[in-house]
Phi, psi and omega in degrees: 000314181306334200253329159256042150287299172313333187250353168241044176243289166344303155308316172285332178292329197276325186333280190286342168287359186250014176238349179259346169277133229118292190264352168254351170320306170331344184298118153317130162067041193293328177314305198291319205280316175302300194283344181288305180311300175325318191246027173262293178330354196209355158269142202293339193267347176264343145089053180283326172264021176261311169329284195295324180284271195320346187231016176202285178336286226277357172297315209266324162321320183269354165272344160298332187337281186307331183242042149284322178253358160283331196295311155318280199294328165326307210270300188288015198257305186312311191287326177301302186296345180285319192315314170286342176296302243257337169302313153309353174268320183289307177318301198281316182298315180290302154352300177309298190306336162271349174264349152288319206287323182294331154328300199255319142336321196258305159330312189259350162280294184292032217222301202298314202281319193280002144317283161276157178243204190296346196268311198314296162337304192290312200286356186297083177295161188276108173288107162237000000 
């Protein structure tokens, strides 16, 4: 329970730290005060990210519940239904490309044989 606190407290700092460092990087000593959180965060004796998950995370998850998991079974319902869209689509295009490729294939072969004729044919000698 503790490492998964830690890693979605973790998840939420790298979140918002990769669109606020752009503007706060610039701070004397932003770096040092960033890795001292990072490691306030992951030490067992100050126990900072079961702090930020018990007072901030898991409050705000749990008044959010219901529409986290409509969102969640929506999205997977959404996802079900593209995955068969995109197959049958993927399906019906390889299918085509094989009845042209068989086509065009069948074409340039019977192309080849009225190409030669009977004096040609004759000159093939017989491999037996």
């Amino acid at each position: 329970v503790r490492w998964m606190m830690y890693w979605i407290v973790f998840a939420l700092f790298m979140a918002t730290e990769t669109f606020t460092d752009l503007l706060i990087s610039w701070f004397p000593f932003y770096y040092e005060v960033k890795m001292a959180f990072v490691i306030w965060l992951l030490s067992p004796y100050t126990r900072g990210a079961s702090l930020l998950y018990r007072k901030f995370v898991h409050p705000t998850l749990s008044r959010r519940e219901t529409e986290i998991d409509t969102c969640i079974t929506r999205t997977r319902e959404r996802g079900y239904e593209m995955l068969v869209h995109f197959g049958k689509r993927g399906l019906n295009m390889a299918a085509t490309a094989a009845v042209q490729a068989a086509a065009k294939s069948q074409g340039a072969l019977a192309g080849r044989l009225r190409s030669f004729s009977m004096q040609d044919l004759r000159s093939i000698p017989d491999e037996a």
